[in-house]
Rosetta silent file (secondary structure, phi, psi, omega in degrees, C-alpha in Angstrom):
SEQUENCE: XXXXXXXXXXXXXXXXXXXXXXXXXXXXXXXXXXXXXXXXXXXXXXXXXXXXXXXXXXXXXXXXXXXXXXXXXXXXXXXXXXXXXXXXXXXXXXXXXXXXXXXXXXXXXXXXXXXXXXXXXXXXXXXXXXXXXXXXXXXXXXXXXXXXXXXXXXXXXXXXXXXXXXXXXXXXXXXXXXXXXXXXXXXXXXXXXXXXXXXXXXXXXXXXXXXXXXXXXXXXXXXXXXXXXXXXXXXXXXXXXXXXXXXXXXXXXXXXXXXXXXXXXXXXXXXXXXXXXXXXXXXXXXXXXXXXXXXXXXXXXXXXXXXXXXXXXXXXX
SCORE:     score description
SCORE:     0.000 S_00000001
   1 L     0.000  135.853 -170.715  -32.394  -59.614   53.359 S_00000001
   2 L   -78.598  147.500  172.960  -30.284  -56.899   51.259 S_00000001
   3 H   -66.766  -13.778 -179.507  -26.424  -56.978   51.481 S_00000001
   4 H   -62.662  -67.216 -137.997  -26.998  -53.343   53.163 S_00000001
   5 H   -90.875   -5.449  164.294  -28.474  -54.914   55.666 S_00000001
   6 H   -48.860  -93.355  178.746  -26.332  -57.847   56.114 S_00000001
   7 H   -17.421  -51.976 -167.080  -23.651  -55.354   56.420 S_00000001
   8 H   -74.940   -7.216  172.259  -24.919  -53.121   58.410 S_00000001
   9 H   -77.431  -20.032  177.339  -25.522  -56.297   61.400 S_00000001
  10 H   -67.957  -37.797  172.510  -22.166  -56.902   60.758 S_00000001
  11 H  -108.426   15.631  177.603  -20.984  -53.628   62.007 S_00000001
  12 L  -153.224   75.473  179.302  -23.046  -52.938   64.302 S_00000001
  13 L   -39.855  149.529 -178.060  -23.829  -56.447   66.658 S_00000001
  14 L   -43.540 -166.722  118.565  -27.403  -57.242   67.995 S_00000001
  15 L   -38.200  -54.485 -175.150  -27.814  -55.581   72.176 S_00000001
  16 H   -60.220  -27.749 -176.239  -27.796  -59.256   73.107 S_00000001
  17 H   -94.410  -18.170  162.338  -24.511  -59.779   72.045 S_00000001
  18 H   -72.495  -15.302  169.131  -22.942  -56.737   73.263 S_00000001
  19 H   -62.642  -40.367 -165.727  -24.179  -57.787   76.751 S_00000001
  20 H   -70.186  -47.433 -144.184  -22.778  -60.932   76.352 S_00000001
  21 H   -83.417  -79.959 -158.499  -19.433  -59.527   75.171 S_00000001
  22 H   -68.090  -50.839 -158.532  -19.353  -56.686   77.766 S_00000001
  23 H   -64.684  -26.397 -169.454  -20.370  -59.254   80.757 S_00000001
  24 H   -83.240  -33.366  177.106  -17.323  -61.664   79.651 S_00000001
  25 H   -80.015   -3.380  158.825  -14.818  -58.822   79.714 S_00000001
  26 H   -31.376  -83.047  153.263  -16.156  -58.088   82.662 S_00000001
  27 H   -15.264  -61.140  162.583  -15.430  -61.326   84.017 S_00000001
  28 H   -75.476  -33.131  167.046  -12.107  -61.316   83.064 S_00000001
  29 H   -35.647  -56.919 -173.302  -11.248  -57.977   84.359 S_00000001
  30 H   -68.667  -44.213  167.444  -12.396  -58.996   87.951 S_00000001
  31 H   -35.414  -69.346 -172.329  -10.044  -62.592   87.521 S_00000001
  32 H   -44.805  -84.682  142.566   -7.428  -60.643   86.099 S_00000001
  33 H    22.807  -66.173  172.050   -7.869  -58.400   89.074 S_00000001
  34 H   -71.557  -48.284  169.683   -8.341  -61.092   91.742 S_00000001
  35 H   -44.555  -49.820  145.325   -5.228  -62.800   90.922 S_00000001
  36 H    -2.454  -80.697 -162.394   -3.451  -59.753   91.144 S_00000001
  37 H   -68.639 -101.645  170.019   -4.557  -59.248   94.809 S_00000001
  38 H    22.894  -62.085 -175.134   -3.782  -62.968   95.184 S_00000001
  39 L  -128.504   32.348  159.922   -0.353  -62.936   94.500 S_00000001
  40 H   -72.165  -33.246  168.202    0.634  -59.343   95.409 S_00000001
  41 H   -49.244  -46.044 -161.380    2.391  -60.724   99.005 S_00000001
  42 H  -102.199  -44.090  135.734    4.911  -62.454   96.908 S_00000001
  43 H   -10.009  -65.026 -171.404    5.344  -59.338   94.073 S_00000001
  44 H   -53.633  -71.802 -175.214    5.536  -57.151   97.079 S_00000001
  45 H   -41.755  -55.820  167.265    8.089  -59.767   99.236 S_00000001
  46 H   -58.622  -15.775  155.664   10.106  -60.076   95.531 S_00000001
  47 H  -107.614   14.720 -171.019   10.556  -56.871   95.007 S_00000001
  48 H  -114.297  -11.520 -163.588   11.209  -55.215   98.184 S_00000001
  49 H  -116.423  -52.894  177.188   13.317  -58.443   99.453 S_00000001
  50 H  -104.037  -37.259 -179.503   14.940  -60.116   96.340 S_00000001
  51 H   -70.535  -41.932  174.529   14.972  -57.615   93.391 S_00000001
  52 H   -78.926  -61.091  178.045   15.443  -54.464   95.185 S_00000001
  53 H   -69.956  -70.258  171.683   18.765  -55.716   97.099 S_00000001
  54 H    12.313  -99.315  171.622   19.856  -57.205   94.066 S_00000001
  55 H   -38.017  -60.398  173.189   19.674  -54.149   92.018 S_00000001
  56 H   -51.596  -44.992 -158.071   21.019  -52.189   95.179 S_00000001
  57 H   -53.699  -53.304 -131.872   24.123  -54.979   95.604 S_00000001
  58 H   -86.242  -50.671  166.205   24.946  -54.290   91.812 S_00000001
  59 H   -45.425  -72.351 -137.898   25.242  -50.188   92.566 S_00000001
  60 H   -71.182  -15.463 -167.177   27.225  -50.728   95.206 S_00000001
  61 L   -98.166   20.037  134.576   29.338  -52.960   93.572 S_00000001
  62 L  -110.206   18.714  170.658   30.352  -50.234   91.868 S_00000001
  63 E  -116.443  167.583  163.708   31.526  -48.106   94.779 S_00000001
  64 E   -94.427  122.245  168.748   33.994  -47.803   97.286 S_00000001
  65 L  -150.277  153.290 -162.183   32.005  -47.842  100.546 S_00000001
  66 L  -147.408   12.426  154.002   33.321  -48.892  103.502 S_00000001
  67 L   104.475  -73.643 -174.451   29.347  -48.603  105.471 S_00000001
  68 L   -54.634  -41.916  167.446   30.996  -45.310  107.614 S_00000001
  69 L  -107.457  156.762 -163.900   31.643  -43.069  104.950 S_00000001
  70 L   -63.494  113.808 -164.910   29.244  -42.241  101.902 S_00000001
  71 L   -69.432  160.847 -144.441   30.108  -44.506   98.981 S_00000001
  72 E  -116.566  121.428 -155.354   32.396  -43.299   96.229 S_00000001
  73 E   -73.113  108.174  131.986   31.313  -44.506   92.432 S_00000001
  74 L   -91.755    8.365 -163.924   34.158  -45.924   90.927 S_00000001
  75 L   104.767 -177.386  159.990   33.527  -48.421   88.219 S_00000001
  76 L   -77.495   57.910  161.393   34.603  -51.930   87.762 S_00000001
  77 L   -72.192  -57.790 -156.453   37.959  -51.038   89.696 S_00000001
  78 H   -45.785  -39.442  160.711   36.589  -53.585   91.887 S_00000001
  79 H   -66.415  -16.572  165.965   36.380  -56.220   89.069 S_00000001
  80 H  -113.476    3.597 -179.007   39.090  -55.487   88.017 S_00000001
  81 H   -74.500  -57.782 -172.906   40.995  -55.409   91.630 S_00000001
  82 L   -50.541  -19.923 -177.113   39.186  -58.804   91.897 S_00000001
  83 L  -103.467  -64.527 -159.322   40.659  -60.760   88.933 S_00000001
  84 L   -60.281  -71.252 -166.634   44.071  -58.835   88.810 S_00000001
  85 L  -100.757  -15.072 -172.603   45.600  -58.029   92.484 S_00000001
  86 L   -99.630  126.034  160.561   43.472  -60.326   95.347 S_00000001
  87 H   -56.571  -71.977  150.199   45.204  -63.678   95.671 S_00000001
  88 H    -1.125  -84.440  162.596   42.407  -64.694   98.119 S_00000001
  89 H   -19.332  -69.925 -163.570   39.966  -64.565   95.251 S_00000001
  90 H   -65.458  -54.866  168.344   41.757  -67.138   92.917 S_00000001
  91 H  -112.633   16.085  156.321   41.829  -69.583   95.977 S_00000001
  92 H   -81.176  -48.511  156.177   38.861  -69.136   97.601 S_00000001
  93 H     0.061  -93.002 -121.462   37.874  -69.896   93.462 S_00000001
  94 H   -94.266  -92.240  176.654   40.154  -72.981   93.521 S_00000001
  95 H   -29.732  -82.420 -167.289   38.575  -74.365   97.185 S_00000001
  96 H   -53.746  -31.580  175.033   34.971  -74.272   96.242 S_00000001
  97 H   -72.636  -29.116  149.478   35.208  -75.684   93.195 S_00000001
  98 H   -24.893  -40.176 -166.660   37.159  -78.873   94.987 S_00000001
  99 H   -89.672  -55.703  176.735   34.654  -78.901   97.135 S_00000001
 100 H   -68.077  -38.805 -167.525   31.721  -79.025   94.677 S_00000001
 101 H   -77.964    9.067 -178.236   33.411  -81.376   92.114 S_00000001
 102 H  -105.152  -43.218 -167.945   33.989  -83.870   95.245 S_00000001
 103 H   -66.829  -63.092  176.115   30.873  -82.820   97.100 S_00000001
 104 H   -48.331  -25.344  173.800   28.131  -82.431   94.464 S_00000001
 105 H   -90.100   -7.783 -148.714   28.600  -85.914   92.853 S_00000001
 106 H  -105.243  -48.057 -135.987   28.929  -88.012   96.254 S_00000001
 107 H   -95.541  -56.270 -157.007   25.286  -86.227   97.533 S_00000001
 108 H   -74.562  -30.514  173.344   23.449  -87.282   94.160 S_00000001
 109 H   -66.096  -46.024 -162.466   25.152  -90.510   93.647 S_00000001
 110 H   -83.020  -37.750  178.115   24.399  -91.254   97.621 S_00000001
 111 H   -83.324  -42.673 -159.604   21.026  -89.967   97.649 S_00000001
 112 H   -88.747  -26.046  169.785   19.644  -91.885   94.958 S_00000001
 113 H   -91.067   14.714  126.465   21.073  -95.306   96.637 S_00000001
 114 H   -39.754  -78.052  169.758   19.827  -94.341   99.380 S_00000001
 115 H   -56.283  -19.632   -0.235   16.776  -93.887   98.157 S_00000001
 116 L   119.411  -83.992  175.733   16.797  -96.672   96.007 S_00000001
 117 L   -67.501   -6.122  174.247   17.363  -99.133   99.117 S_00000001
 118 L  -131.767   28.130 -179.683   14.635  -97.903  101.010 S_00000001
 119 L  -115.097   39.210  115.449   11.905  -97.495   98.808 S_00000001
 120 L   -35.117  128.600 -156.165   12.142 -101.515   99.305 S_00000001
 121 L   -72.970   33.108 -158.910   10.136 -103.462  101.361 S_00000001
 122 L   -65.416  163.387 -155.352   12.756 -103.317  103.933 S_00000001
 123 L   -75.801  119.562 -166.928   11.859 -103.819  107.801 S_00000001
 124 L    66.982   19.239  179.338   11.517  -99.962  109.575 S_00000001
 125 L   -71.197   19.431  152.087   12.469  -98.022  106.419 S_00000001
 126 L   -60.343  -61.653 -161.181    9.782  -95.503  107.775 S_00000001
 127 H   -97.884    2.142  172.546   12.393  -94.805  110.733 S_00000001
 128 H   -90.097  -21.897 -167.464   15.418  -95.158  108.656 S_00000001
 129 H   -71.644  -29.964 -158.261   13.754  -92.477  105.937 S_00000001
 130 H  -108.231  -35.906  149.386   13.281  -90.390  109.083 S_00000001
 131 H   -16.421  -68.134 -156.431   16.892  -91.434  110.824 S_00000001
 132 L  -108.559   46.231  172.579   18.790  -90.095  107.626 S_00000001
 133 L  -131.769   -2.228  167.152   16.649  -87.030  106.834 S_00000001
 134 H   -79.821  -20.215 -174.764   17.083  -85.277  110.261 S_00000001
 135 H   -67.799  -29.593  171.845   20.367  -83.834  109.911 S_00000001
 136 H   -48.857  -36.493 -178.535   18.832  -81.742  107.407 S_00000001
 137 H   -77.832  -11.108 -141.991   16.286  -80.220  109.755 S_00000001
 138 L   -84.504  178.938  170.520   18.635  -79.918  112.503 S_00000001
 139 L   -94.584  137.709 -150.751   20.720  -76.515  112.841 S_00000001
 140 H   -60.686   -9.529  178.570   23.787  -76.287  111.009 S_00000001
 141 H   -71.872  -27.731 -150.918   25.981  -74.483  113.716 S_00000001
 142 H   -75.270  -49.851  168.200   24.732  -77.496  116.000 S_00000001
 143 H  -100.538  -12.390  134.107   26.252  -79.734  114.192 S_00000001
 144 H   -28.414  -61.308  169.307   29.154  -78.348  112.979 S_00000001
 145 H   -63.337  -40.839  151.110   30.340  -78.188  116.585 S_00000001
 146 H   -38.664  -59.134 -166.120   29.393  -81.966  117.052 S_00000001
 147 H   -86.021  -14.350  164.910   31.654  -82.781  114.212 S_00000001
 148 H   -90.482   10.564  141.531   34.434  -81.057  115.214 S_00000001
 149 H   -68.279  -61.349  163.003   34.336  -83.270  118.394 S_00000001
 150 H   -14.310  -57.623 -169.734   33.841  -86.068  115.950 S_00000001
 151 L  -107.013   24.623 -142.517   36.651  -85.206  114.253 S_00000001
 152 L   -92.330  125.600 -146.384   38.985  -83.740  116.789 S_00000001
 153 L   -64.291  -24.689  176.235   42.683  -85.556  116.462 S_00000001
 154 L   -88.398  -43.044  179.014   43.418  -86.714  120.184 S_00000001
 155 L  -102.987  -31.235 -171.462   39.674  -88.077  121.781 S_00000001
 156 L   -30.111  148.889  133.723   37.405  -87.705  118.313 S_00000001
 157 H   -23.733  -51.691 -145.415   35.473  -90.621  117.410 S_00000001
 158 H   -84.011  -58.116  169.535   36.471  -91.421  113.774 S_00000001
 159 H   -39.972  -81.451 -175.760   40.515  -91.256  115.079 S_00000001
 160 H   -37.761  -42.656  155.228   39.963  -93.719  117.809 S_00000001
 161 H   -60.228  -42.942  176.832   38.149  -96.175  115.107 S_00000001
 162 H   -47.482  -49.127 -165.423   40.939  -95.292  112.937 S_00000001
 163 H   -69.844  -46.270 -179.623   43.519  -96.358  116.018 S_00000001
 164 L   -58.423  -27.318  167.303   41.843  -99.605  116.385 S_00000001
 165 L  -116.008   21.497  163.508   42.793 -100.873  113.365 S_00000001
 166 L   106.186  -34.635  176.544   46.218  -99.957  113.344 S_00000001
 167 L   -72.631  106.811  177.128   45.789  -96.397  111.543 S_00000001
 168 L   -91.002  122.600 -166.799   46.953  -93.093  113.037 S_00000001
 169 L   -74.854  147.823 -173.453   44.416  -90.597  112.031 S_00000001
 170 L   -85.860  179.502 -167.669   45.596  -87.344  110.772 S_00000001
 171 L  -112.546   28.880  138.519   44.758  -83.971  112.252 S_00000001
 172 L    58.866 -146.982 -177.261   41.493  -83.721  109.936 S_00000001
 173 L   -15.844  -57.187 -168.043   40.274  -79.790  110.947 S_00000001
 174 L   -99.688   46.690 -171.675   44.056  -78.584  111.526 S_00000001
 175 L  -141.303  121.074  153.956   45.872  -80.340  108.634 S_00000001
 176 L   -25.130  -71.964 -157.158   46.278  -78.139  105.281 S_00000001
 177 L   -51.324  -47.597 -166.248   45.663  -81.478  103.669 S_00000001
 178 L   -90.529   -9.668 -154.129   42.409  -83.226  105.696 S_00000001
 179 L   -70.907  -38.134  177.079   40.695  -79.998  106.271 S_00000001
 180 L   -80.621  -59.120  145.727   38.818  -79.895  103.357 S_00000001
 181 H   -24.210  -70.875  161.155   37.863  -83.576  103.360 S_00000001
 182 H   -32.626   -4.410 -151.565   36.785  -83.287  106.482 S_00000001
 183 H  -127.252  -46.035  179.181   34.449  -80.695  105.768 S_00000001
 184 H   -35.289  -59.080 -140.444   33.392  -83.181  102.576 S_00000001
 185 L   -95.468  -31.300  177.802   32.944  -86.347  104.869 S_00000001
 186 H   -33.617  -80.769 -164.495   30.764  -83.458  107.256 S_00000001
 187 H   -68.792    3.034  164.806   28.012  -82.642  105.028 S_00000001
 188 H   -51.432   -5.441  169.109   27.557  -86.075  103.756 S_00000001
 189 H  -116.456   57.636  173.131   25.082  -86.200  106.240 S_00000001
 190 L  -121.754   23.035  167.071   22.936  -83.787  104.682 S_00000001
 191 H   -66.929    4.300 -166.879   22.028  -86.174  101.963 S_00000001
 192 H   -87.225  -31.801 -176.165   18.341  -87.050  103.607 S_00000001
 193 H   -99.988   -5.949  146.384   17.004  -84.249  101.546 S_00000001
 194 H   -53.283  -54.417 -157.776   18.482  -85.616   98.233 S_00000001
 195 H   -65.578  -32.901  158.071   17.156  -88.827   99.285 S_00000001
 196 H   -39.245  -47.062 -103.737   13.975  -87.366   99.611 S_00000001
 197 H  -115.416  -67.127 -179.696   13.967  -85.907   96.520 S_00000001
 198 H   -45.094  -56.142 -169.949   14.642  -89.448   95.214 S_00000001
 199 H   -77.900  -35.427 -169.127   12.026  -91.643   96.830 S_00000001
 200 H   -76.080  -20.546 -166.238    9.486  -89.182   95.480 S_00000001
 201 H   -87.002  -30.789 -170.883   10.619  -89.530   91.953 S_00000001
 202 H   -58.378  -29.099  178.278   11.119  -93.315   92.772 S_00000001
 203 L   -64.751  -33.437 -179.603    7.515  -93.744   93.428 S_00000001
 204 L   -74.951   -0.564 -159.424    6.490  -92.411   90.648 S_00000001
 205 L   -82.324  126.508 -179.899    7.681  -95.189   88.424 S_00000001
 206 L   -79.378  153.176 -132.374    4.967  -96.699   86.871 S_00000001
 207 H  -106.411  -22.372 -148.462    4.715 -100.090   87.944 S_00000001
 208 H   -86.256  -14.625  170.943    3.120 -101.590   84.878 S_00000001
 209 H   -74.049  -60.599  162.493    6.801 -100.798   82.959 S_00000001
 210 H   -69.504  -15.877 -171.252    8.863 -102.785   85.383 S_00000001
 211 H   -76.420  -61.195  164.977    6.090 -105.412   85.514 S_00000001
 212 H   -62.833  -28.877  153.844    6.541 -105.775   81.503 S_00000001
 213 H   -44.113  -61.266 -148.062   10.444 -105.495   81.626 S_00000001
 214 H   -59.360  -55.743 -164.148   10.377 -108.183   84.129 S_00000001
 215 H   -45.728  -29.477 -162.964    8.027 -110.263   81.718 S_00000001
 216 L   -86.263    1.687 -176.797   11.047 -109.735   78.889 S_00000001
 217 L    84.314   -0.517 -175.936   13.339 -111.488   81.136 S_00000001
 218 L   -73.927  132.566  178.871   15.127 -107.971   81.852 S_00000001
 219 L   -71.094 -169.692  179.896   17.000 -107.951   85.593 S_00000001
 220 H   -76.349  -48.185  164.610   16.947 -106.014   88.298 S_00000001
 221 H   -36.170  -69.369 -177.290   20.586 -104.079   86.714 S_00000001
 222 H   -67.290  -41.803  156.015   18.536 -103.360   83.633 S_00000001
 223 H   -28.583  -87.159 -136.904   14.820 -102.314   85.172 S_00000001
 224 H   -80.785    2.804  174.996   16.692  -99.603   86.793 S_00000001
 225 H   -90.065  -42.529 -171.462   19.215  -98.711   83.849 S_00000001
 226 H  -121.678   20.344  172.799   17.003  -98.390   81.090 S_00000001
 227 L  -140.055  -97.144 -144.421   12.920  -97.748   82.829 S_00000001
 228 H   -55.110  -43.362 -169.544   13.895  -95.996   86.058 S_00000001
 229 H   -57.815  -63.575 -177.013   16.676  -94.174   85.404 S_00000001
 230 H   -46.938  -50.180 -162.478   15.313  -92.114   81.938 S_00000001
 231 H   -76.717  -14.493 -148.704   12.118  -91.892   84.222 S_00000001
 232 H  -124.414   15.946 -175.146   13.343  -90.423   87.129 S_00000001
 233 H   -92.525   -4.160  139.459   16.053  -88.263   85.070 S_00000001
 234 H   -65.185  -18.176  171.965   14.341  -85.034   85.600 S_00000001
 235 H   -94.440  -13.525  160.465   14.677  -84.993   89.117 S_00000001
 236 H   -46.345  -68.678 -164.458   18.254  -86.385   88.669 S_00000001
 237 H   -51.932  -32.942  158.000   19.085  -83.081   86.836 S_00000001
 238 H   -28.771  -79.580 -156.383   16.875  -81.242   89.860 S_00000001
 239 H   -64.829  -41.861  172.773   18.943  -82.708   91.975 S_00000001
 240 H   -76.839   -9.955  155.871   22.263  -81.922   90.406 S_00000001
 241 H   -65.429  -57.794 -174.024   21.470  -78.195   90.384 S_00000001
 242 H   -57.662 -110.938 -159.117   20.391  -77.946   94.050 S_00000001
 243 H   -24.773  -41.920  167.535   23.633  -79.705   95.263 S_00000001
 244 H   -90.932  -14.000  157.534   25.896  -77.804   93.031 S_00000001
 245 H   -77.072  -10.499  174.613   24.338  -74.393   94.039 S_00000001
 246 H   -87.125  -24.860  176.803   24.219  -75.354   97.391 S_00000001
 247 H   -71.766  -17.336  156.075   28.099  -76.375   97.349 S_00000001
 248 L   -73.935  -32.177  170.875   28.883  -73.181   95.795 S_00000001
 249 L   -85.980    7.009 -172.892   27.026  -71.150   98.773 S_00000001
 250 L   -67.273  117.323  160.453   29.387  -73.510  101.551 S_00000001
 251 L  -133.898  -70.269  152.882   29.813  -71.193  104.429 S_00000001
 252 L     7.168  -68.582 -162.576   28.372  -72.064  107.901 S_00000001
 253 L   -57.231  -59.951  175.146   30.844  -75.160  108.067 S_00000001
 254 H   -42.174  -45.783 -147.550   34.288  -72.980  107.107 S_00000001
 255 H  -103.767   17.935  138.188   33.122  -70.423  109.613 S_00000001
 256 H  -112.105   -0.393 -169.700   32.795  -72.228  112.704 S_00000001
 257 H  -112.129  -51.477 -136.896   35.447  -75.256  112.181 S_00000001
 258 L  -156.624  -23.450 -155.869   38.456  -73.389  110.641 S_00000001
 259 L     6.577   75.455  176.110   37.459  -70.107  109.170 S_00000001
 260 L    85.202    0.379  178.354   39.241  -70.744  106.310 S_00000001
 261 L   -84.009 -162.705  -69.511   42.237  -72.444  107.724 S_00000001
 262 L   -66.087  147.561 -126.697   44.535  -73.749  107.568 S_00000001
 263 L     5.203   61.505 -163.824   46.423  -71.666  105.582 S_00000001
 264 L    41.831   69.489 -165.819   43.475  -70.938  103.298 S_00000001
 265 L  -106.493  -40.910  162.310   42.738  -74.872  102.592 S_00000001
 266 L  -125.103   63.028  144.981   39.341  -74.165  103.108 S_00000001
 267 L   -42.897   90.379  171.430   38.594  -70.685  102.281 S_00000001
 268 L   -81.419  171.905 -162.911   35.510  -70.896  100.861 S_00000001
 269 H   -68.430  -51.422 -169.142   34.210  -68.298   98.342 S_00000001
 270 H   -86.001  -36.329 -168.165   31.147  -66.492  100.493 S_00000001
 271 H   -34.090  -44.816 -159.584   33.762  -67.394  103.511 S_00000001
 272 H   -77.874  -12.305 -171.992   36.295  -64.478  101.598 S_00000001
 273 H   -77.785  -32.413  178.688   33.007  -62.514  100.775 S_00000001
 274 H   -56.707  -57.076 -165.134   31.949  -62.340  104.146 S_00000001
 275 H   -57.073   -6.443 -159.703   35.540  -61.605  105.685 S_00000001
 276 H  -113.169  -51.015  177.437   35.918  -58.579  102.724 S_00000001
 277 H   -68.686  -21.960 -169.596   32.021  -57.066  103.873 S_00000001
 278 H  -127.611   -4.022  166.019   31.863  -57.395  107.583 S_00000001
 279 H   -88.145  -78.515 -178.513   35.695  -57.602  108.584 S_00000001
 280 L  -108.483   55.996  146.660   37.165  -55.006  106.483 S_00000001
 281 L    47.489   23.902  152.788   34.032  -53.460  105.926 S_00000001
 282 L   -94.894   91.676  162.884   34.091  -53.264  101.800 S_00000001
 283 H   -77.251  -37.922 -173.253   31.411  -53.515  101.219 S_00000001
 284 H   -60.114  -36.014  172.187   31.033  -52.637   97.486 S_00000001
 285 H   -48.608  -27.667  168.971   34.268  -55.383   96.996 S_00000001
 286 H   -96.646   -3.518  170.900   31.821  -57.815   98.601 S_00000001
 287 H   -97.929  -13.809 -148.531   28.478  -56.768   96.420 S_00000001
 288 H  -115.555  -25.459  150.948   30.691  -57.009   92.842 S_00000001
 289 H   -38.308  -71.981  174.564   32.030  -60.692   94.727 S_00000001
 290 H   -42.543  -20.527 -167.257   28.268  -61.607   95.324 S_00000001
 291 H  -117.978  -16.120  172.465   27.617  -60.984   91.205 S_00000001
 292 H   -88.529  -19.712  170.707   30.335  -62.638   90.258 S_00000001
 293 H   -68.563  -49.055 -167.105   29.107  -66.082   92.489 S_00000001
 294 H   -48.316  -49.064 -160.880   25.544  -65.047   90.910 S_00000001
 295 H   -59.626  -32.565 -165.776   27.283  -65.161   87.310 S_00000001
 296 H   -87.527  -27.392  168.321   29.198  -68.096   88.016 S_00000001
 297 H   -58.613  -71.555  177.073   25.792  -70.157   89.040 S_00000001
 298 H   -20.235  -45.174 -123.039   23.660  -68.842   86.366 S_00000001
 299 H  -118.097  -45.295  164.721   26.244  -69.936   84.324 S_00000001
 300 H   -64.375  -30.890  156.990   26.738  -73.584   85.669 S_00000001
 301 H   -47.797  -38.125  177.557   22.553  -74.015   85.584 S_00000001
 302 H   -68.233  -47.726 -152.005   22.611  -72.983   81.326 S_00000001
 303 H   -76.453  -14.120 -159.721   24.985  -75.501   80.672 S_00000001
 304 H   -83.073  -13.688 -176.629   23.190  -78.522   83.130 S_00000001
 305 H  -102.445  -45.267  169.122   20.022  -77.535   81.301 S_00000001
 306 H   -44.294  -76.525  179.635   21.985  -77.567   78.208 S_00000001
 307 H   -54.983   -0.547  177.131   23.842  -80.731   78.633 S_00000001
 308 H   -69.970  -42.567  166.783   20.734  -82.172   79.890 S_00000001
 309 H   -35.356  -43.920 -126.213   19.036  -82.597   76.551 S_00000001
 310 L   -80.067  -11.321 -149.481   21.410  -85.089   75.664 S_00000001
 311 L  -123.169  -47.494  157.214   20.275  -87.307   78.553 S_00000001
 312 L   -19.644  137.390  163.737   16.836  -86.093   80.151 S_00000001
 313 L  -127.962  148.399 -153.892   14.006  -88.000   79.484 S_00000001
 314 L  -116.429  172.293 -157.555   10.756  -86.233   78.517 S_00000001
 315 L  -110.064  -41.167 -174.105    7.459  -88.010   78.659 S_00000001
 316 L   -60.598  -20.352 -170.227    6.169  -85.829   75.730 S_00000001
 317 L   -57.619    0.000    0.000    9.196  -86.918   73.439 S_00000001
């Protein structure tokens, strides 16, 4: 065989192989294709649902609109109205973060000894697993109203336990001081889906790691300090994300116990966002609010992912 013609097979492939060739991109075209179709409901739902208001919030939150009349572009006045002249702002600020740096540590800390104690052989931890994971399903208005029986200063429960032992209970929901603790000691019982969270990662622990710890003479203190914990420290960090974005989104609670009282002890942050869009109907002052909560999440998630290396443990590592 001549180098011509070597050459010339070289540029110009057999029939068999362009069939082969054209049947594979074939192949992938229709995959490519099917997937597509496949996961066009959620491309469609994200951009007509999450992307598209987005993008809409972030216009508006550069107008004056007030819903009735057509909105009027100004700029970042509102951003800069928002730092500079509303007081409001600074301590609705000042409230949520109290609330998450008390709230957010007690539900991960709570959850995992939770979980912890009941993925034990203990007797009906089936119905205790299912006990302290309903308040999660249940509706949050429902119980909100429950707790401010619960907590209410002349017949509530937790004052009448209080009374019993000598202690005059404060007036929790109407006290500048208690309000926000109260609100604190509230959603502690939404810890069932931490605890979930928890048991699943707990499960996962390979068995044959504590079985050799054990063998070394290592306790029960150390199994879970140095094997479970590093194993189970991605869903720690999981867990500490959810809880402080969900403690940053605290609304529900404010707005049917105190709404925002008293004397803005627990204003929470979407509390003043609401009261600025659907009270006094500014709306763009409530879309350029909403991006500054997005900004301020975004911004606690980089560093938790940051600060995570130091601590995370990775299986490939």
């Amino acid at each position: 065989m001549t180098a011509v013609t070597i050459k010339r097979e070289k540029q110009y492939p057999s029939r068999l192989n362009r069939l082969i060739w054209g049947k594979s991109s074939e192949l992938k075209r229709r995959e490519a294709i099917s997937g597509i179709l496949l996961a066009s409901p959620w491309i469609i739902g994200f951009v007509f649902f999450t992307a598209g208001p987005m993008l809409a919030s972030f216009i508006i939150g550069l107008t004056k609109w007030d819903i009735i009349s057509p909105p009027r572009f100004i700029g970042l006045d509102n951003y800069v109205t928002m730092f500079t002249k509303d007081e409001l702002f600074s301590q609705s600020l000042k409230v949520t973060f109290t609330y998450t740096v008390l709230s957010a540590p007690l539900h991960v800390l709570l959850g995992l000894l939770l979980a912890s104690l009941l993925n034990t052989k203990v007797y009906g931890r089936n119905i205790f697993r299912a006990i302290f994971y309903l308040p999660s399903v249940l509706p949050i208005v429902a119980t909100a109203v429950l707790f401010s029986w619960i907590f209410n200063p002349e017949f509530g429960l937790v004052n009448y336990g209080l009374s019993l032992i000598g202690i005059k209970g404060p007036g929790w929901f109407t006290s500048d001081t208690w309000a926000l603790p109260a609100i604190i000691i509230m959603n502690l019982q939404y810890i069932g889906f931490t605890m979930v969270l928890f048991l699943a990662a707990l499960q996962r622990v390979p068995q044959e790691l504590v079985e050799a710890a054990q063998l070394d003479g290592a306790g029960r203190w150390s199994i879970f300090r140095h094997v479970t914990l590093p194993i189970i420290s991605p869903v720690i960090l999981l867990a500490i994300i959810l809880n402080i974005n969900n403690s940053f989104q605290t609304f529900t609670q404010a707005y049917v116990l105190t709404n925002g009282g008293p004397s803005n002890s627990t204003l929470f942050y979407m509390l003043h966002l609401y009261n600025n869009g659907f009270r006094y109907f500014k709306m763009g002052y409530a879309s350029a609010l909403a991006w500054v909560l997005f900004a301020i999440i975004v911004l606690f998630t980089y560093l938790n992912f940051r600060l995570s290396r130091r601590w995370v443990y990775s299986e490939g590592e």
